[in-house]
C-alpha positions in Angstrom: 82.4 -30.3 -46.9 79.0 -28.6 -47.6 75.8 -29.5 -46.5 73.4 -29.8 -49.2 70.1 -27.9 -48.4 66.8 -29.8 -48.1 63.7 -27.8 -49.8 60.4 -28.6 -49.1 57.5 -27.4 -49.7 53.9 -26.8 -48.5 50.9 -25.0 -48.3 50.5 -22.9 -44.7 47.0 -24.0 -44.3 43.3 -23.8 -45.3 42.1 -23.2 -48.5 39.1 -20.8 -49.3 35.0 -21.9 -49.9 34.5 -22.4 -53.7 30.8 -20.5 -54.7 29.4 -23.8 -55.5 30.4 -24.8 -51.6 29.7 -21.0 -50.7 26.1 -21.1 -51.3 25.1 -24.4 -50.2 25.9 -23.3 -46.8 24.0 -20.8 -46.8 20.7 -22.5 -47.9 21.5 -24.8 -45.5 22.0 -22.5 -42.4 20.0 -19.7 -43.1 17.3 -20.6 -45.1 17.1 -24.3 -44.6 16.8 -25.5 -48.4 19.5 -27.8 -48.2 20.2 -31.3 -46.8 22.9 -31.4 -44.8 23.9 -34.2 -46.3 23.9 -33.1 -49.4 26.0 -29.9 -47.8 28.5 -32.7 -46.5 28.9 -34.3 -49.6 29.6 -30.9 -51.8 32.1 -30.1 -48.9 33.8 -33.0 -49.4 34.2 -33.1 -53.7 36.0 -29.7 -52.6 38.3 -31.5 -50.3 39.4 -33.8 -52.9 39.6 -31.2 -55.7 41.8 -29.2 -53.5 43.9 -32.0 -52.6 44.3 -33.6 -56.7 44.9 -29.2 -57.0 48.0 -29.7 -54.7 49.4 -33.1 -56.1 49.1 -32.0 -59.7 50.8 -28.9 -58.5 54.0 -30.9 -57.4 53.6 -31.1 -54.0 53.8 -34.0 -51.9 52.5 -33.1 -48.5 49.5 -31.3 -48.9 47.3 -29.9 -46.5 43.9 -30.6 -45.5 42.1 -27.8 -47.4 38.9 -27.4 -44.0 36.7 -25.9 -46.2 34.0 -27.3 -43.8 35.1 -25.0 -41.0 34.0 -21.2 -40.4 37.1 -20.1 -38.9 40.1 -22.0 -37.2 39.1 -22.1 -33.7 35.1 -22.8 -33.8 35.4 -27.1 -34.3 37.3 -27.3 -31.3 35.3 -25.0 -29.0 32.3 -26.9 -30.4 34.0 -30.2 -29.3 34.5 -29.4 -26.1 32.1 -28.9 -22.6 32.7 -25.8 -21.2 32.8 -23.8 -24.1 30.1 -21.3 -26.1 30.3 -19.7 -29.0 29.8 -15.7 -29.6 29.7 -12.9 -31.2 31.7 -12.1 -34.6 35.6 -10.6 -34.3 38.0 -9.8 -36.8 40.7 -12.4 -37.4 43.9 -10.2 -36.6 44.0 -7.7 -39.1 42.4 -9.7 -42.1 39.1 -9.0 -43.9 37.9 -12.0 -41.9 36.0 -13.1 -39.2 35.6 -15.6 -36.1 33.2 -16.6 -33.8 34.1 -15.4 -30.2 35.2 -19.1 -27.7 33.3 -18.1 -24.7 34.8 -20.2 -21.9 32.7 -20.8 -18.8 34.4 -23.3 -17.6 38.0 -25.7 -18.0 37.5 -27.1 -21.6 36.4 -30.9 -21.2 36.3 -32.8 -25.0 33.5 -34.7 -26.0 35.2 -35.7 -29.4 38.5 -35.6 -31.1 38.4 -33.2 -34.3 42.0 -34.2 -36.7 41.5 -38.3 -36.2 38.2 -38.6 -37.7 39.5 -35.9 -41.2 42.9 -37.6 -41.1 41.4 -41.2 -41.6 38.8 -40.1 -44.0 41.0 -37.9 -46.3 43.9 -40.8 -46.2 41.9 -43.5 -48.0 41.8 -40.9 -51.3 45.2 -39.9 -51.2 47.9 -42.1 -52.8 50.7 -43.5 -50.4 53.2 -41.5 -51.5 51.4 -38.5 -50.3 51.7 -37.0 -46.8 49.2 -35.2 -45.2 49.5 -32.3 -43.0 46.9 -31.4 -40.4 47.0 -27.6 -38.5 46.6 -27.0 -34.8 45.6 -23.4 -33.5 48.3 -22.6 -30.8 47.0 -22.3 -27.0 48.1 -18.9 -26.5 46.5 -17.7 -29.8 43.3 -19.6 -28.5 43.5 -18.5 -25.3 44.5 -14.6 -26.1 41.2 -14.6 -28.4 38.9 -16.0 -26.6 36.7 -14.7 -23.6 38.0 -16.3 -20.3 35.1 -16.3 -17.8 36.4 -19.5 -15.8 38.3 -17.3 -13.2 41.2 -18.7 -13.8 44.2 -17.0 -15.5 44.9 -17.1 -18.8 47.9 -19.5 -18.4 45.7 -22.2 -16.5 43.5 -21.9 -19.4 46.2 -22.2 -22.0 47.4 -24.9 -20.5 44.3 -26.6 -20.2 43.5 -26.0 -23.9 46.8 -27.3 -24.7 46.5 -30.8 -23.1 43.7 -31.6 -25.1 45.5 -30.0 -28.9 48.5 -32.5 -27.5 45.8 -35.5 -27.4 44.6 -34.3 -31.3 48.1 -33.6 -32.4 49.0 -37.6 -31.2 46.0 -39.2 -32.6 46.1 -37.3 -36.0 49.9 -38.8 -36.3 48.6 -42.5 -35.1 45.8 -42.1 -38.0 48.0 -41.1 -40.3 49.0 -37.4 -40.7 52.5 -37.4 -41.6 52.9 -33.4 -40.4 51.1 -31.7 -37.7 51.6 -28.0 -37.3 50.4 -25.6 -35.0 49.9 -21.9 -35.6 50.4 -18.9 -33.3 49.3 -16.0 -35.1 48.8 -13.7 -32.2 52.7 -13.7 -31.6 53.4 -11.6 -34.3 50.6 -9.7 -33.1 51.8 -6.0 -31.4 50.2 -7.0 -27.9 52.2 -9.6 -27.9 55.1 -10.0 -25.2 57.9 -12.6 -24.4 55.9 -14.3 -21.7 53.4 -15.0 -24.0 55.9 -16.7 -26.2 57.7 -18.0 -23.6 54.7 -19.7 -22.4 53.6 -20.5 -26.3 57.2 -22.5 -27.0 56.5 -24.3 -23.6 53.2 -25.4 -24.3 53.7 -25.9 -28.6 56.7 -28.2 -27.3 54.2 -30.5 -25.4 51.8 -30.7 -28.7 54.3 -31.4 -31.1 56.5 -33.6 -29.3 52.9 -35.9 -29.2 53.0 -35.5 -33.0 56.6 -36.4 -32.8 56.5 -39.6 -30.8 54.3 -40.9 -33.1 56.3 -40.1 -36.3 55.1 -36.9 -37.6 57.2 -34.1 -38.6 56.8 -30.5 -36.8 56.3 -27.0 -37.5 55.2 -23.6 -35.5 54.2 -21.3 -37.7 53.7 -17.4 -37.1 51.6 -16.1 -40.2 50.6 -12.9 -40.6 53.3 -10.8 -39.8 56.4 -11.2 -38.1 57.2 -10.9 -34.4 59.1 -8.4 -32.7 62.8 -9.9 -31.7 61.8 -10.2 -28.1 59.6 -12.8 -29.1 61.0 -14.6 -31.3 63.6 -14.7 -29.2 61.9 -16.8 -26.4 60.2 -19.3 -29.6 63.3 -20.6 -30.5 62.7 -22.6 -27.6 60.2 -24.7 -29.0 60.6 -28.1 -30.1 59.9 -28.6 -33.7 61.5 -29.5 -36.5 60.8 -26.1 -38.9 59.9 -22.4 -37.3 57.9 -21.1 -39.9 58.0 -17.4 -41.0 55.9 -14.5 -43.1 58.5 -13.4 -45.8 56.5 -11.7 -48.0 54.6 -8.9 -46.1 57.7 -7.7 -44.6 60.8 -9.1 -45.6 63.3 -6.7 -44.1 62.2 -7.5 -40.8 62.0 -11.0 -40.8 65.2 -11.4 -42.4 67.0 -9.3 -39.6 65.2 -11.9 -36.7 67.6 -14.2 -38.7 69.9 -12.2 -39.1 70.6 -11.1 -35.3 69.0 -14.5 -33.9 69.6 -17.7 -36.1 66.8 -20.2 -36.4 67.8 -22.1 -33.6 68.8 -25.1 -35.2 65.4 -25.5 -36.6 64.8 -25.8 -40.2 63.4 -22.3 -41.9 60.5 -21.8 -43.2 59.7 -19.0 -45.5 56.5 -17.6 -46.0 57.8 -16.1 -49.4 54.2 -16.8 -51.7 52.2 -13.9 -50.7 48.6 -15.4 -49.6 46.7 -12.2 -49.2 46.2 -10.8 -52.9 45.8 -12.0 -55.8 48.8 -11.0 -57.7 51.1 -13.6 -58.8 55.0 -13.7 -57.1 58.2 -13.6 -58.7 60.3 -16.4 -59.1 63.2 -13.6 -58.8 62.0 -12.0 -55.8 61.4 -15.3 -53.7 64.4 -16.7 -54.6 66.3 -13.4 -53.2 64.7 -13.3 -50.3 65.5 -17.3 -50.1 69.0 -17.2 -50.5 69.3 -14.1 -48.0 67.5 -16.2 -45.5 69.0 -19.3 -46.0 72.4 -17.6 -45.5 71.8 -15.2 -42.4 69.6 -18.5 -40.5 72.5 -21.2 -41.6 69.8 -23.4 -42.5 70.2 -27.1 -43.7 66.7 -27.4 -44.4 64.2 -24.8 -45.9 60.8 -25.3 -46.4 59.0 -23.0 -48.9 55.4 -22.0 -48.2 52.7 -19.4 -48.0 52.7 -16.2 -45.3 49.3 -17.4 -44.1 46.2 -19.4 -44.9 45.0 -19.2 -48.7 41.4 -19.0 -47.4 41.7 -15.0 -47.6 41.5 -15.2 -51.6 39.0 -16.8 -53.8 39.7 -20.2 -54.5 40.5 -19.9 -58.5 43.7 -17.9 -57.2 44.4 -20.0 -54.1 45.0 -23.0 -56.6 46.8 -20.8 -58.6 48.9 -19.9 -55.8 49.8 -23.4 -55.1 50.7 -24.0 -58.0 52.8 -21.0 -57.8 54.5 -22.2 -54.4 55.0 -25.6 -56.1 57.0 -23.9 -59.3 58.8 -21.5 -56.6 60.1 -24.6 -54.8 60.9 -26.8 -58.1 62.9 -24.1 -59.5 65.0 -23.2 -56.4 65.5 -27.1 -55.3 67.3 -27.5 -59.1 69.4 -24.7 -58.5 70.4 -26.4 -55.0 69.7 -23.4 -53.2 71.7 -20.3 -53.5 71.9 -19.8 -49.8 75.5 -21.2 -48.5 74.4 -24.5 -47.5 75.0 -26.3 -51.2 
């Protein structure tokens, strides 16, 4: 008897700055003419219009939009003791930038950073909404960050992911229904199988936190897609989706499935392009879908962006969603053309 197919569907991850949002930042931190209350407060009518943007749009797990944060990896190095930040670097190959972690030391937190969003955000959302929180992956961190601790770059991974499996567990007991983590670098070209060896090891130990206290799971790989080699050694990792960039090279990513499955894992396809501003085909997606879907033997598929919306302005990011949402609507009422209905 056939398995029907589960679709869900999500946003990857953050959401860009609106202009309102853009420029009160920036009288507040370079020319101090702004409160920073008053910064907090236009930060947060942003928060909840991107989250009512992501309900109306159909979905029911949305993601918390971090429009407050400069880059992924900067409210965690500020958290912790033993970390500086530096200099500006471009975020993998993305007209975007982060500030440099400078670790001088083995990271030491002084404060959690999910609990205190997921608690806030929760009391706006309606109960039948989840909420899905984002993790940067160790090795990512640890890969772009500057190590001056003396100790190897698997100490510090290890280190940085003790404290992301502390976040991951309290963001669940607060109320995030899905915790993800991302690990860009891995589909990076430096990237090797002992880093993502070491990445399914230590992604494991995170989301199994999440896990224990109810959340669901995913590792996501945005960006690009890894070589085989590395992929390989992720399917490893305990989660309950492996997500996947399907739209900025399809071919590719469908022959990982193709020659390697999914694992057991659920898929999930990156097929809503979130690095231009053109809208996607309802045709295209659902091809690439059903080839995916087939060649992983998936039973469950969640549909989503390749990357963070944050690279776009925000009038097509919502539009985007709204997209993804239509995508996923569409495809779940024609049960999937993939082999599992």
């Amino acid at each position: 008897m056939a398995v029907a197919l589960v679709v869900e569907a999500e946003v990857l991850g953050g959401y860009p700055r609106s202009e309102r949002l853009r420029k009160t930042l920036r009288r507040l931190e370079e020319r101090a003419e702004e409160g920073f209350m008053d910064a907090l407060r236009v930060a947060w009518e942003d928060t909840v219009m991107i989250l009512g943007a992501q309900l109306g749009a159909g979905l029911r797990t949305v993601v918390d939009p971090v429009v407050d944060w400069h880059d992924p990896l900067r409210p965690f190095a500020e958290a912790w003791r033993g970390v500086a930040v530096d200099g500006l670097l471009r975020w993998f190959d993305n007209n975007f930038f982060y500030r440099i972690p400078v670790f001088t030391d083995m990271p030491d937190p002084k404060r959690l950073v999910l609990a205190p969003r997921v608690i806030q955000i929760r009391r706006v959302l309606p109960g039948f909404a989840g909420l899905k929180v984002v993790l940067p992956g160790p090795v990512t961190f640890a890969r772009l960050s500057r190590n001056n601790t003396g100790r190897s770059l698997e100490e510090l991974a290890e280190a940085i992911a003790e404290i992301l499996a502390r976040e991951a567990s309290k963001a669940a007991e607060a109320g995030a229904a899905v915790v993800q983590v991302d690990e860009p670098f891995l589909a990076d070209l430096d990237a090797g199988p002992d880093d993502a060896a070491l990445a399914a090891e230590l992604d494991s130990r995170i989301l199994s936190e999440a896990s224990s206290k109810g959340a669901a799971t995913r590792l996501a790989i945005p960006y690009n897609v890894p070589e085989p080699q590395v992929y390989e050694k992720l399917l490893d990792v305990r989660a309950d989706y492996i997500v996947l960039d399907m739209a900025d090279n399809p071919s590719k990513a469908l022959g990982l499935l193709e020659a390697k499955g999914i694992g057991g894992h659920g898929l999930g396809a990156g097929v809503v392009q979130a690095r231009d501003i053109y809208p996607d085909s309802y045709e295209k997606a659902r091809d690439v879908l059903d080839r995916a879907v087939k060649a992983a033997g998936a039973e469950k598929l969640l549909i989503t962006t390749s990357a963070w919306l944050d690279l776009i302005p925000l009038e097509y990011a919502l539009e985007k969603t709204r997209i993804l949402a239509g995508i996923a609507e569409r495809y779940r009422g024609e049960g999937g053309r993939g082999g599992s209905s």
